[in-house]
C-alpha positions in Angstrom: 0.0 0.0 0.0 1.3 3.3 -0.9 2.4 5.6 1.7 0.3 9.2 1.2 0.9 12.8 2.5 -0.9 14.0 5.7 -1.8 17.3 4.9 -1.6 20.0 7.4 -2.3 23.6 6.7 -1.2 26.4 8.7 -4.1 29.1 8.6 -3.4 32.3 10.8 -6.6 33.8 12.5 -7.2 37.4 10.6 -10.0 37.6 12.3 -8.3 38.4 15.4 -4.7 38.1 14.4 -2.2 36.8 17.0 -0.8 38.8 20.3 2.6 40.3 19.9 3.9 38.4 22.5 3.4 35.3 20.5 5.1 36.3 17.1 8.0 38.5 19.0 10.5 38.8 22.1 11.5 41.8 23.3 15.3 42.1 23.3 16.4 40.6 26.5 13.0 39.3 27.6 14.6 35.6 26.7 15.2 32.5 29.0 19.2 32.4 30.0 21.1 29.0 29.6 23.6 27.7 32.2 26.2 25.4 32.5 28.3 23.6 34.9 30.6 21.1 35.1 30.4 19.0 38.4 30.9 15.4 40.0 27.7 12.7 41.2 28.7 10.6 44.0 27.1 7.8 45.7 26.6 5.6 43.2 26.7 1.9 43.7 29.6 1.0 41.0 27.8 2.3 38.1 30.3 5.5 37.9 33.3 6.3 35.9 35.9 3.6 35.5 39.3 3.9 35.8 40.2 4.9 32.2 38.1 8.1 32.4 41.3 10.0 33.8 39.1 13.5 34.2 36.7 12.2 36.9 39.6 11.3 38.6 41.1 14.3 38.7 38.8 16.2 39.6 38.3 14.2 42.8 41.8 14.6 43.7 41.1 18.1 43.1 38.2 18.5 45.1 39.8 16.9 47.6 42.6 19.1 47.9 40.6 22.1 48.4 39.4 20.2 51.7 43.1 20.0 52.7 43.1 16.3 51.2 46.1 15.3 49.4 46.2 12.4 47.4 47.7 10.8 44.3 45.3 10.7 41.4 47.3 7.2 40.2 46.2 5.4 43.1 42.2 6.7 43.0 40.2 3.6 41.3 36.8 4.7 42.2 33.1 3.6 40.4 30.9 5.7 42.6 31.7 8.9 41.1 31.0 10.5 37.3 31.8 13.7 35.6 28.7 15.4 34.7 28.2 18.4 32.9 25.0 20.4 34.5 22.7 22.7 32.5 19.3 24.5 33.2 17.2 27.2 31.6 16.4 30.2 33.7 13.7 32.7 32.9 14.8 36.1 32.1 16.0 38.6 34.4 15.6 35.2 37.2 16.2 37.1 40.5 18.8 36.1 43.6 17.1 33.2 45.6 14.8 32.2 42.8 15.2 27.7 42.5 14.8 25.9 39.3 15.5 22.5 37.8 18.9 21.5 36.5 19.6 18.5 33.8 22.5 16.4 34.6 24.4 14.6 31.7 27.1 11.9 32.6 29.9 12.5 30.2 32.0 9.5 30.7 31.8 6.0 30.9 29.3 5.5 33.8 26.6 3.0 33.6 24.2 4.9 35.7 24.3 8.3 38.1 20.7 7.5 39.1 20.3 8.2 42.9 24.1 9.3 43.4 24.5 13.1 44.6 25.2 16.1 42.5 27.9 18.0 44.3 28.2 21.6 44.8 28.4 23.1 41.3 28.6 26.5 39.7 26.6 27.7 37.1 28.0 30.0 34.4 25.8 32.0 31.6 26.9 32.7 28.4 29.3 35.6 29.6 31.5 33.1 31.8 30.2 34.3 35.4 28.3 32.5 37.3 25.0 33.4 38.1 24.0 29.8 39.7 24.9 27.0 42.2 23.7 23.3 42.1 23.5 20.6 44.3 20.7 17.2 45.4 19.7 14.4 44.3 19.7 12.8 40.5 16.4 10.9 39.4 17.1 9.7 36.0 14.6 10.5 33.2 11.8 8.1 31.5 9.9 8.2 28.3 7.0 6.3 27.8 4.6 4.3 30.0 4.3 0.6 30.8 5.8 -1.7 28.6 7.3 1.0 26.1 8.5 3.2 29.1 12.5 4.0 28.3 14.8 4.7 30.9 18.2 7.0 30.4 20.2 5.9 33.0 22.8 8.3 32.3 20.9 11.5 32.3 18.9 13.0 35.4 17.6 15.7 37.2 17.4 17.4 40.0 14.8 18.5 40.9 14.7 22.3 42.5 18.6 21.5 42.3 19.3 25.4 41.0 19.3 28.3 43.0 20.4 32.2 41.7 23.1 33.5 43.3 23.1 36.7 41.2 20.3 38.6 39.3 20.3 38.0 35.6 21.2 41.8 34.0 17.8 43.8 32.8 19.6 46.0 29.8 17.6 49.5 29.2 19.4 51.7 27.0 17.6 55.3 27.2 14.3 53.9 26.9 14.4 52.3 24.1 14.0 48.2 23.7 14.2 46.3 20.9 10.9 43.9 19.1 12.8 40.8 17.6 10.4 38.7 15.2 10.3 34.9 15.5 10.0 35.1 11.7 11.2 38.1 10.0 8.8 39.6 7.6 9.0 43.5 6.3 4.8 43.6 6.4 5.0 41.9 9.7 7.4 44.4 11.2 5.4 47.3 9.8 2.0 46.2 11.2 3.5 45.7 14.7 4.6 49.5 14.8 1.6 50.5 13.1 -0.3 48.2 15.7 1.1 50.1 18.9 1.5 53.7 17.3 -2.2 53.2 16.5 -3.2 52.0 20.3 -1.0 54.7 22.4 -1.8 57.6 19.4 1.9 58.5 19.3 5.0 57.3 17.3 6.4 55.1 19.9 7.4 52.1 17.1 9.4 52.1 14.6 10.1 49.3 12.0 13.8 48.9 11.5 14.3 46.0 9.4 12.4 42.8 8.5 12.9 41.5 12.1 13.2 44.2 14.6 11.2 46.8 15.6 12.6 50.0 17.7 10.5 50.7 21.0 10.8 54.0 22.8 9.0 53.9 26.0 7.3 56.9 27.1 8.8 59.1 29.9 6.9 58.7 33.2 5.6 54.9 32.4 6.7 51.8 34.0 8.6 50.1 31.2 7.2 47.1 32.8 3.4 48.0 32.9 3.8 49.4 29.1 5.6 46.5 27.6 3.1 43.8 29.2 0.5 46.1 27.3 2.4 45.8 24.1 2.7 42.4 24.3 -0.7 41.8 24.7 -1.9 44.0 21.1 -2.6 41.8 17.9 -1.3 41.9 14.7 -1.9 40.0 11.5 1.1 38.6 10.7 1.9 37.8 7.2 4.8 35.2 5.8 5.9 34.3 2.5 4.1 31.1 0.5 5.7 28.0 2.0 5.7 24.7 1.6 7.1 22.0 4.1 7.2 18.9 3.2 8.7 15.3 5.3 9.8 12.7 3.1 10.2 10.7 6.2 6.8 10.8 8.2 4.8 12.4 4.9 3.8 15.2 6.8 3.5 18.1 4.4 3.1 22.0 5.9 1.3 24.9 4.2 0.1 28.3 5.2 -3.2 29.2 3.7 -4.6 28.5 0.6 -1.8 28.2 -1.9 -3.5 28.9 -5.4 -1.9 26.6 -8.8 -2.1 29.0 -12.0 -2.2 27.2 -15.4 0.1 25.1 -16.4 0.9 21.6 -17.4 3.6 19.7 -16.2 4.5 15.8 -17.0 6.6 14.0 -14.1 7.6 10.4 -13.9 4.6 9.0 -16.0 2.1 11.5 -14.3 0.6 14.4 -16.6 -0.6 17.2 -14.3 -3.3 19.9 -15.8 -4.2 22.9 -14.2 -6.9 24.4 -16.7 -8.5 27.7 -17.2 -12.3 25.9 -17.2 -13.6 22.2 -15.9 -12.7 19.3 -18.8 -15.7 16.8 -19.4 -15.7 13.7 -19.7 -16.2 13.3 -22.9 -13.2 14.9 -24.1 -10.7 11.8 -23.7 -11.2 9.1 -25.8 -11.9 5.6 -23.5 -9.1 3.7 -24.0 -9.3 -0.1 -23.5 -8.9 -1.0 -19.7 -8.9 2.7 -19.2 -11.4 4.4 -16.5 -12.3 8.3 -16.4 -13.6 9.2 -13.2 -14.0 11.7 -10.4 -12.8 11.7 -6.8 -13.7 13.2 -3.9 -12.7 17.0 -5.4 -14.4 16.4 -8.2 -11.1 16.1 -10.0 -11.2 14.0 -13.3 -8.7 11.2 -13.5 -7.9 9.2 -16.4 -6.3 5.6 -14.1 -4.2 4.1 -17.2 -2.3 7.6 -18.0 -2.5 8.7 -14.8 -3.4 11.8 -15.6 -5.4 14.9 -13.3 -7.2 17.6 -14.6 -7.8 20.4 -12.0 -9.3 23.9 -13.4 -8.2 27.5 -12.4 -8.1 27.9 -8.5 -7.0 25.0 -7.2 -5.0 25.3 -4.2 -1.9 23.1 -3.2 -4.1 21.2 -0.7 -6.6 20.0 -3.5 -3.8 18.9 -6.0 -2.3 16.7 -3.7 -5.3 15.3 -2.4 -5.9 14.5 -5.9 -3.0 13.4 -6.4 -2.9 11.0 -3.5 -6.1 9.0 -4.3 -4.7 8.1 -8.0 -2.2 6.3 -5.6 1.3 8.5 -6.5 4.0 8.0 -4.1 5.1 11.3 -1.8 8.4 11.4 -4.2 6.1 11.8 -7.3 3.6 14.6 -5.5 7.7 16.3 -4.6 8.2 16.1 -8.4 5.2 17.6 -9.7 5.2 20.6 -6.7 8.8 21.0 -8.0 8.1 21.3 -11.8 4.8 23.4 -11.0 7.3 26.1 -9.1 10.1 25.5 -12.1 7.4 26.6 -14.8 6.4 29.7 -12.2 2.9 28.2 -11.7 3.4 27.9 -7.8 4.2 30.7 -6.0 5.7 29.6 -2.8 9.2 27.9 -1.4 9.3 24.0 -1.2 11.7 22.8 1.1 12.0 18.9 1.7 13.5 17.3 5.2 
């Protein structure tokens, strides 16, 4: 049986339009990443082994800054691993604020699950740390039941982080930055257009396709006036795209992606796009042949393979069509590919 494409089109809400918070950051409103690098103990032989020459230096290490000397040649240790430590902290996290921290063994051990995280700093992406970790690792599962997986050799801990220093909040005379998820030129101009409109000044001012300059007024809480910003709606716009999986056959569009006329002829399939609806009667009935329609009232002709959509029809139609006549994703690929090639679809095709 042949494998067809799942079609799943990406319609924004005009209507409405979506909040500015959800197509946008504001510069330096993002999560922070950390890292560490630090040592589980406690583990019941499932740690490092004796060829992993790091872990056992940095007990030696750690031991020495408890007055401890001792020669790393003669540690042979399995209840310690090297772990590198990471986490995600919300932006501007304050001093005291907890949060969990992912522990990754990066040696040889078999498992760090229930062995204690040790005392580690936290840098961010400057190189000072902003964070200390320390508890108890609980190793991760996926699943549930019988298909439950377990990765013995990464963990968590849970409420493991705490701040030790605020994350830095960057004002630069009032004026912040609105960075686009996906840069667009119409997008950007109907966000400033959006808040100049609300506040009835010229706060907003489109700068390129993916930022837009903010000047906060004098005498408002950038805080209060930015939550308000966040919260206006836009109609965003994008370029025609098309996304297709050759793996999973999982293909993406946004909106209604119209076909002009045109007529392509890939790998034994001949693809019409007319400017009025054939009948029936205008192919001869071959011997063994069949003309039909299907479900989009789309005429097929089963021995040639051929379709015969009219004027109008959107991508979503054509491969509908072209998946009941029983062509593979590869051939749908083809034809989208020659349609674009002869300039009868207007949008960007990009296969993963």
């Amino acid at each position: 049986m042949l494998k067809k494409l799942l079609l799943l089109a990406v319609i924004p809400l005009l209507t409405f339009g979506a909040r500015i918070k959800d197509i946008a950051t504001i510069e330096g409103f993002k999560p922070t990443y950390l890292i560490g690098y630090g040592l589980v103990v406690g583990l019941k032989g499932t740690g490092d082994g004796t060829s992993v020459k790091f872990t056992i230096q940095s007990i030696a290490n750690m031991l020495k800054r408890f007055g401890v000397i001792v020669d790393p040649n003669a540690l042979t240790l399995k209840n310690v691993a090297a772990v590198m430590v990471t986490a995600t902290v919300p932006p501007y996290a304050k001093t005291g604020m907890r949060f969990d921290v992912t522990v990754s063994a990066i040696g040889d051990a078999k498992s760090i699950d229930g062995g204690t995280l040790l005392l580690t700093p936290l840098k961010g992406p400057d190189g000072r740390v902003y964070a200390v970790a320390q508890g108890t690792v609980i190793t991760k599962k996926k699943g549930k039941g019988f298909t439950a997986k377990t990765y013995p050799n990464v963990g968590v801990v849970i409420g493991g982080g705490i701040m030790e220093r605020d994350l830095p909040f960057y004002l630069v005379r009032n004026y912040v930055n609105i960075i686009l998820n996906q840069p667009d030129i119409t997008t950007a101009s109907k966000v400033a257009k959006a808040i100049n409109d609300f506040f009835g000044e010229e706060l907003a001012t489109p700068v390129d396709s993916a930022t837009v300059r903010l000047r906060i007024p004098f005498g408002k809480n950038p805080i209060d006036f930015l939550a308000q910003v966040e919260q206006l709606r836009v109609e965003t716009d994008s370029p025609a795209k098309i996304v297709i999986d050759g793996r999973s056959g999982v293909v993406l569009f946004g909106g209604d992606i119209e076909i002009k006329p045109v007529s392509v002829s890939v790998e034994g399939v001949t693809v019409t796009v007319r400017e009025y609806a054939p009948v029936a009667e205008e192919y001869p009935t071959l011997p063994g042949s069949v003309v039909g329609k299907n479900s989009q009232g789309v005429l097929t002709k089963e021995q040639t393979q051929t379709v015969y959509p009219i004027k109008g029809t959107t991508v979503g139609d054509l491969i509908k069509s072209l998946n009941e006549i029983g062509l593979t994703p590869d051939q749908i690929v083809s034809v989208l590919e020659a349609m674009k090639q002869a300039g009868a679809l207007n949008a960007e095709i990009e296969v993963r």
